[in-house]
N, C-alpha and C positions, 0 to 999 in steps of 0.2 A: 572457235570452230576450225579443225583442220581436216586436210584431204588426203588420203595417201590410197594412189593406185598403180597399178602394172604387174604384168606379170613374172616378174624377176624375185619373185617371194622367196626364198627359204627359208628351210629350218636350219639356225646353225647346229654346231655340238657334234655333228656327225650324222644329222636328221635330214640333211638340204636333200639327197639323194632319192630316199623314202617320198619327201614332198612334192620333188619335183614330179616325179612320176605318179605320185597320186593324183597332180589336178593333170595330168595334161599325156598320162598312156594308158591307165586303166579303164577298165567298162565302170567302177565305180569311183572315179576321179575325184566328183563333184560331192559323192557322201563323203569320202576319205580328206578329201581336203576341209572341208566345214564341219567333221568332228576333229580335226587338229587343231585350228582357230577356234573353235565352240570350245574346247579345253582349255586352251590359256585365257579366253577371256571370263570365262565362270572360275577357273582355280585360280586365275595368279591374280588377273585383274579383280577378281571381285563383283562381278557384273553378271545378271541375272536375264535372259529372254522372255520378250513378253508373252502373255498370252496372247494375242491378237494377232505377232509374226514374230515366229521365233528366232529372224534375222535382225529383228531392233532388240538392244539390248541396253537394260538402263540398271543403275546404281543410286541410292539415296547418298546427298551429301550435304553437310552445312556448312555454310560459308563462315568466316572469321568473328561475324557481325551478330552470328547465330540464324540467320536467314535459312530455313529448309530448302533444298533443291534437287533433282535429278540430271544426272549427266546422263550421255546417250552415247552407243556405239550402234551405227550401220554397218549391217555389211552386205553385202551384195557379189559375190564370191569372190574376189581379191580387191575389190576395192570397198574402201572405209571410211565412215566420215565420222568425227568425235565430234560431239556438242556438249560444250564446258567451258567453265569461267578461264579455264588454263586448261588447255587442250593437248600441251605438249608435255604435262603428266603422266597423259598414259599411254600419248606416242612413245616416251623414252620408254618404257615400259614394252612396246611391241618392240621396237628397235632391239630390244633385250632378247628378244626368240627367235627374229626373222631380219634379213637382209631389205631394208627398205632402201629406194633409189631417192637420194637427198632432193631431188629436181622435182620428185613428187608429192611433197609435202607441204604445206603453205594454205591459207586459206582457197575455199573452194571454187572455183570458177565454172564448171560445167561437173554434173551426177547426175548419172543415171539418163543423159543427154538431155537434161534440164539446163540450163543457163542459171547460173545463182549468183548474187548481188545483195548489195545492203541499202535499204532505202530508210526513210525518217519516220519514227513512229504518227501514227494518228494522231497524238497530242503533242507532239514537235520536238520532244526534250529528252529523245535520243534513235538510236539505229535501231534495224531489226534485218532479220535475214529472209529472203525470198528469193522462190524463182520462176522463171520466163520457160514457158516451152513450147514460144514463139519458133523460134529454128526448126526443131523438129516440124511443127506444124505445118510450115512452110516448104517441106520436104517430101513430106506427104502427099503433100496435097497436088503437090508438082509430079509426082508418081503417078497421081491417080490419072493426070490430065493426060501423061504421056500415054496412058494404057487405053483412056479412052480414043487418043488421036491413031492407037493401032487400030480398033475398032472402026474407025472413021465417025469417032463422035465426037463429043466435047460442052464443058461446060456453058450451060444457057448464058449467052452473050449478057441480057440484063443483071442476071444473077451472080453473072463478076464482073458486072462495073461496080465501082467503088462508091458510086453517088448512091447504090439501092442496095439497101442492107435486110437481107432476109429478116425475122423474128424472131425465128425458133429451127433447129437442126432441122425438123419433121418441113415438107414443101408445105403444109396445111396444119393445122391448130389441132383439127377434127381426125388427123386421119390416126386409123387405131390398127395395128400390125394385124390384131387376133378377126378383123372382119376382114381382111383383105382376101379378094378371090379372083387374084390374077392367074396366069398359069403359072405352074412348078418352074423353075429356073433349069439349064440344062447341066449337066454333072459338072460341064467347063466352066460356068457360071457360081453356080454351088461352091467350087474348089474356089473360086477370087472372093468368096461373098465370106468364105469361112472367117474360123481364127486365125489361122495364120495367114491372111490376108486383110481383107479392108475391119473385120470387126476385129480381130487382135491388134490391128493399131491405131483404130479410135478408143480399144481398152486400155493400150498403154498411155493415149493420150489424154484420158481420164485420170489414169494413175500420177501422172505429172500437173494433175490440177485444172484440167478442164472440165468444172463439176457442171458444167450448162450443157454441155450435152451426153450425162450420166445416163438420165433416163433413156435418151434414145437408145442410147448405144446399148441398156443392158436389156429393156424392152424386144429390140432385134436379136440379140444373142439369142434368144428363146427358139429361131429358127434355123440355127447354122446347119441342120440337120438336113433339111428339106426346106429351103427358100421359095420365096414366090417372088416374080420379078416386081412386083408390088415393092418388094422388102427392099430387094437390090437399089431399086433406082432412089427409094429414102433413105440407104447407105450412101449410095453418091449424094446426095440431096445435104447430107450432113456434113460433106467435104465441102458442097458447094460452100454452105455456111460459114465453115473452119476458114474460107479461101478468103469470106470477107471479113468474117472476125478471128485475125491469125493472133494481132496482137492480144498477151494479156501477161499479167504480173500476180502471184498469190504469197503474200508477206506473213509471213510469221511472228505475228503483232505478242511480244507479253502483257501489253500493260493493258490494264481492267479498262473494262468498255463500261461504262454507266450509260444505264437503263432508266429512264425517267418512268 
């Protein structure tokens, strides 16, 4: 598996021009530059988008041994991550279209501001790839505290000692979004409670493997529109949580799990 990011991309040939200014002057940068990269890796590379997100892109291949397998290509607008027995197949292969920076090539250490690591399989008798998005969480959650101490609030003193570990994201078991009939939240309230606030990064911190508090977080999204302060404070309520369960690890296990 290797990494390769930054934004010093071009196209050689007499293309670098064209590129450059497609990711980084135009009003359509971001289509223009992902249909140049969507072209060399469906023509030259051979590689096909899934249906599910057309920024993973995977290839059938067999190994020497005759073992069937799929290699993967991410991308995520200039940065790429290959998943493959030899990974540096079809980096030389991008090297061939584009100026990559040597310094950023190597196996992966932080995507997508996940933290990634190889740990030992379940049955002992080799590695496997994972990652942590312990850091981020811990960023977050320091954000949220700062904005409450503008407020002149702050996280329930018990609730972040470390000796008393909440259950569940939600403050209660019982408590259900669709009864709650606190007042409406105020527009300034509404605007921190959105997406692009506290539920757009409990959704990224989903997307990086936090599936224990999936529900909550997609449960509330149902309100971004018009909140009740019901909703907000089991927004913060699910930070509180994050705050005592920041650590976690999600491994990339291949080997067969037996089912008894």
């Amino acid at each position: 598996m290797y990494f390769v990011a930054g934004p010093e991309w071009g196209a050689r040939q007499g293309r670098r021009v064209v590129i450059v200014r497609a990711l980084y002057g135009l009003k359509s940068s971001g289509a223009a530059w992902r249909d140049h990269l969507a072209d060399t890796l469906r023509n030259k590379l051979k590689f096909k988008p899934s249906y599910a997100d057309q920024d993973v892109w995977y290839r059938a291949e067999t190994k020497a041994d005759g073992t069937k397998f799929y290699s993967y290509i991410l991308v995520y607008t200039d940065d790429i991550l290959i998943v493959h027995t030899e990974p540096m197949r079809y980096m030389e292969k991008l090297k061939d279209n584009y100026r990559v920076k040597p310094e950023s090539i190597g196996s992966p250490k932080i995507y997508l501001i996940a933290n990634m690591s190889k740990v030992e399989t379940h049955t002992g008798e080799g590695e496997c790839w994972g990652t942590n998005s312990e850091q981020y969480v811990r960023e977050a959650v320091k954000n949220v505290k700062s904005r409450l101490k503008e407020d002149g609030l702050r996280f329930d003193k018990k609730l972040s000692d470390p000796n008393y570990s909440p259950r569940q994201p939600f403050s209660t078991i019982k408590y259900r979004p669709e009864l709650d009939t606190t007042p409406f939240c105020s527009d300034a309230q509404t605007t921190y409670t959105s997406q692009m606030n506290l539920i757009g990064v409990l959704r990224w911190i989903v997307e990086l493997g936090r599936i224990d508090i999936h529900y909550e977080t997609a449960v509330l999204s149902q309100y971004l529109a018009q909140p009740r302060i019901g909703h907000l404070l089991q927004v913060i309520h699910t930070f509180k949580y994050l705050d005592i369960h920041s650590d976690n690890f999600l491994a990339f296990d291949p080997t067969v799990l037996e089912l008894d």
